[in-house]
C-alpha positions in Angstrom: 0.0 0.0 0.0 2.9 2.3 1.0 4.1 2.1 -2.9 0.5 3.6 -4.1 1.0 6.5 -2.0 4.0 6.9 -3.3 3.0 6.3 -6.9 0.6 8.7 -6.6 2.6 11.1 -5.1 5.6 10.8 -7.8 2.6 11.6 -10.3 1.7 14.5 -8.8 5.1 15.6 -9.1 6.0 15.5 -12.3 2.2 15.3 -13.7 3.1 15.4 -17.7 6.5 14.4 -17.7 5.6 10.7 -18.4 4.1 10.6 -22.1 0.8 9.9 -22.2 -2.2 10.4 -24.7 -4.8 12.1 -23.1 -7.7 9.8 -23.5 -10.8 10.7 -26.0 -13.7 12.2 -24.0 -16.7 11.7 -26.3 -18.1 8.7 -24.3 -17.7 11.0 -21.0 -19.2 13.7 -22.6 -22.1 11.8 -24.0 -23.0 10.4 -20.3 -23.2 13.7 -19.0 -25.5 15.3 -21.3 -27.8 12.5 -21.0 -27.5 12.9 -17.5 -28.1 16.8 -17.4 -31.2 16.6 -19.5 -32.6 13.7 -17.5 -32.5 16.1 -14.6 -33.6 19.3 -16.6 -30.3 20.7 -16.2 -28.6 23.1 -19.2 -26.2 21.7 -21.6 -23.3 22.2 -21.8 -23.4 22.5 -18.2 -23.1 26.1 -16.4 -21.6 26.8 -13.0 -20.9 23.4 -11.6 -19.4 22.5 -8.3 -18.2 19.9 -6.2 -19.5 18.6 -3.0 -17.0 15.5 -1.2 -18.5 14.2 1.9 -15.2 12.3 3.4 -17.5 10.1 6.0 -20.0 8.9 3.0 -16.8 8.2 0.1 -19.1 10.5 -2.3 -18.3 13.6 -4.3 -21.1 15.1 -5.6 -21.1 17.0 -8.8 -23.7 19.9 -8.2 -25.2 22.2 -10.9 -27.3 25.1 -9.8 -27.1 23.8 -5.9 -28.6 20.6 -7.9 -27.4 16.9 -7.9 -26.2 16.2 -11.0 -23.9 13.3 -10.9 -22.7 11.1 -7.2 -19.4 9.1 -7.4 -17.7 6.8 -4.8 -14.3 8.1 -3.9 -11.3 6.9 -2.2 -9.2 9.4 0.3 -5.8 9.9 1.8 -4.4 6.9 4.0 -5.6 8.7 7.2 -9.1 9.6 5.7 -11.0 10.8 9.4 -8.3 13.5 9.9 -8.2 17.1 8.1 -4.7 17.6 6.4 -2.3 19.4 8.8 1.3 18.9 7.2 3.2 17.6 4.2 3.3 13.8 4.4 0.8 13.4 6.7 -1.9 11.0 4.1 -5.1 13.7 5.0 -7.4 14.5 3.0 -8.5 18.4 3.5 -11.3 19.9 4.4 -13.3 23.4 3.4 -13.5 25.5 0.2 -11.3 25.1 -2.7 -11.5 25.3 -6.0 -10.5 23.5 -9.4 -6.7 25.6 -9.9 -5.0 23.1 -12.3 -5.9 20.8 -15.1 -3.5 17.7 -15.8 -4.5 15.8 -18.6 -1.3 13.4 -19.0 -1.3 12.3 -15.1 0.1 8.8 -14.2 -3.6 8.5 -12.3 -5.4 9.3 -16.2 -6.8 12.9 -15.4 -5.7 15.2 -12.4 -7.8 18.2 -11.4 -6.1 20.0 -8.9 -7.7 21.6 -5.7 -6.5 24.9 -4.2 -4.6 23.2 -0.9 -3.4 25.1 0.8 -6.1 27.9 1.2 -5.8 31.4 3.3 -7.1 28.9 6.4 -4.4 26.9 6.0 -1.5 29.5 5.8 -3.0 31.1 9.1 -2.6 27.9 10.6 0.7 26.9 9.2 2.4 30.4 10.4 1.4 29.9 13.7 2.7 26.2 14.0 5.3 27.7 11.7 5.3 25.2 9.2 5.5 28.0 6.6 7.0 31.5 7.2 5.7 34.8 6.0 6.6 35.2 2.6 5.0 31.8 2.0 2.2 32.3 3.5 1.9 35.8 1.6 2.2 33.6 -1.4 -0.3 31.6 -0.4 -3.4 34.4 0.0 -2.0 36.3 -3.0 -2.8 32.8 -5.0 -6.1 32.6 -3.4 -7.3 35.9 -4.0 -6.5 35.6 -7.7 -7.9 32.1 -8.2 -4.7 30.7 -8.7 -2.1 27.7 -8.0 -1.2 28.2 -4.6 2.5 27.5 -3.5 2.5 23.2 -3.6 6.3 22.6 -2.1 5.9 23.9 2.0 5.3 22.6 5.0 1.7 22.5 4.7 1.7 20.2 2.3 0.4 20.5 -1.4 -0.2 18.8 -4.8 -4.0 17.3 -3.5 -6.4 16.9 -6.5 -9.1 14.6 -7.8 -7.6 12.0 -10.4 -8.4 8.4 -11.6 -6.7 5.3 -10.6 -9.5 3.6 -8.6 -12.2 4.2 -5.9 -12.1 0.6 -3.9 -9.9 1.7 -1.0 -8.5 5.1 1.1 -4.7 4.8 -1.3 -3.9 8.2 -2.1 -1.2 10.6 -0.1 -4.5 13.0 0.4 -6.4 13.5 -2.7 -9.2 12.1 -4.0 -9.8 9.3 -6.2 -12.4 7.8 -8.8 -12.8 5.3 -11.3 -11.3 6.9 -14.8 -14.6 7.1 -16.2 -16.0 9.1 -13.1 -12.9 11.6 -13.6 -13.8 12.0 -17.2 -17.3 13.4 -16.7 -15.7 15.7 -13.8 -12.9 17.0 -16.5 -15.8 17.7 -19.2 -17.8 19.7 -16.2 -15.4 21.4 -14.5 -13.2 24.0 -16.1 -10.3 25.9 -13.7 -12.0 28.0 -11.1 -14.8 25.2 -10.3 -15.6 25.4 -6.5 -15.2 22.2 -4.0 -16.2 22.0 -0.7 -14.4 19.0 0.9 -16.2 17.8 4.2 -15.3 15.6 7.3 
């Protein structure tokens, strides 16, 4: 199990570096439509966001405050417990939002999640985990709806991405079966919002 976390870790890391074709999204695509106009939602979908309940292994995608689409999920190795640190195997909890888009992950498709927020850099000067300029760094990429710093003490590099839902694996994000993260890539450009709960 330790080598999955590692794995994933690793792919997080160096995300494109391994040469991959990102896969053909048609089938993904097609799902979601039918699933949006089953439901009376407009297509192509506007505004989505993300809902992960931690407890229930489900991330909901939501369109208008609307159920749209529920998935099972698998979590960091330490799944009860809100990230705190770099290597720690949490999953986070509280608002985020979709800040990066990997199409040529090792896990098939990586959207990242804006770890570590504004929360977290209060909380990581005053356990000094991070210092000042870092956590400056941090809110600056927050307020702009950007990729917030990924290499400090806080930890970083937490997304949604492929790979398989069956077990708690990952070194803190969140994973789905590769067809789940396919509809979630079609629905939710860069700046989608996630709510991660205990």
């Amino acid at each position: 199990m330790r080598v999955a976390w590692l794995a994933c870790w690793v792919a997080c890391l160096v995300g494109g570096a391994i040469a991959k074709t990102p896969p053909n999204l048609g089938t993904a695509s097609i799902l979601l439509k039918n699933a949006a106009i089953a439901q009376g939602v407009e297509w192509p979908i506007v505004s989505p966001s993300i809902l992960i309940e931690k407890e229930k292994r489900t991330l909901t995608l939501l369109v208008g405050g609307r159920a749209l689409r529920a998935y099972r999920i698998g979590l960091g190795a330490e799944p009860h417990l809100d990230k705190d640190r770099a290597g720690d195997h949490r999953t986070p909890e509280g608002i985020f939002y979709v800040c990066s888009r990997n199409p040529a992950s090792q896990f098939h498709l990586f959207l990242g999640i804006s770890y570590p927020g504004s929360k977290e850099a209060d909380r990581g000067l005053r356990q000094h985990l991070i210092n000042t300029v870092q956590a400056k760094a941090i809110r600056s990429a927050v307020a702009n709806r950007q990729l917030p710093p990924q290499f400090t003490g806080l930890g970083g590099l937490i997304g949604i991405h492929g790979g398989g839902s069956g077990s708690d694996w990952t070194w803190g994000c969140i994973a789905l079966e590769d067809v789940a993260v396919e509809e979630l890539w079609v629905a939710c450009p860069i700046g989608t919002p996630i709510e991660i709960r205990k």
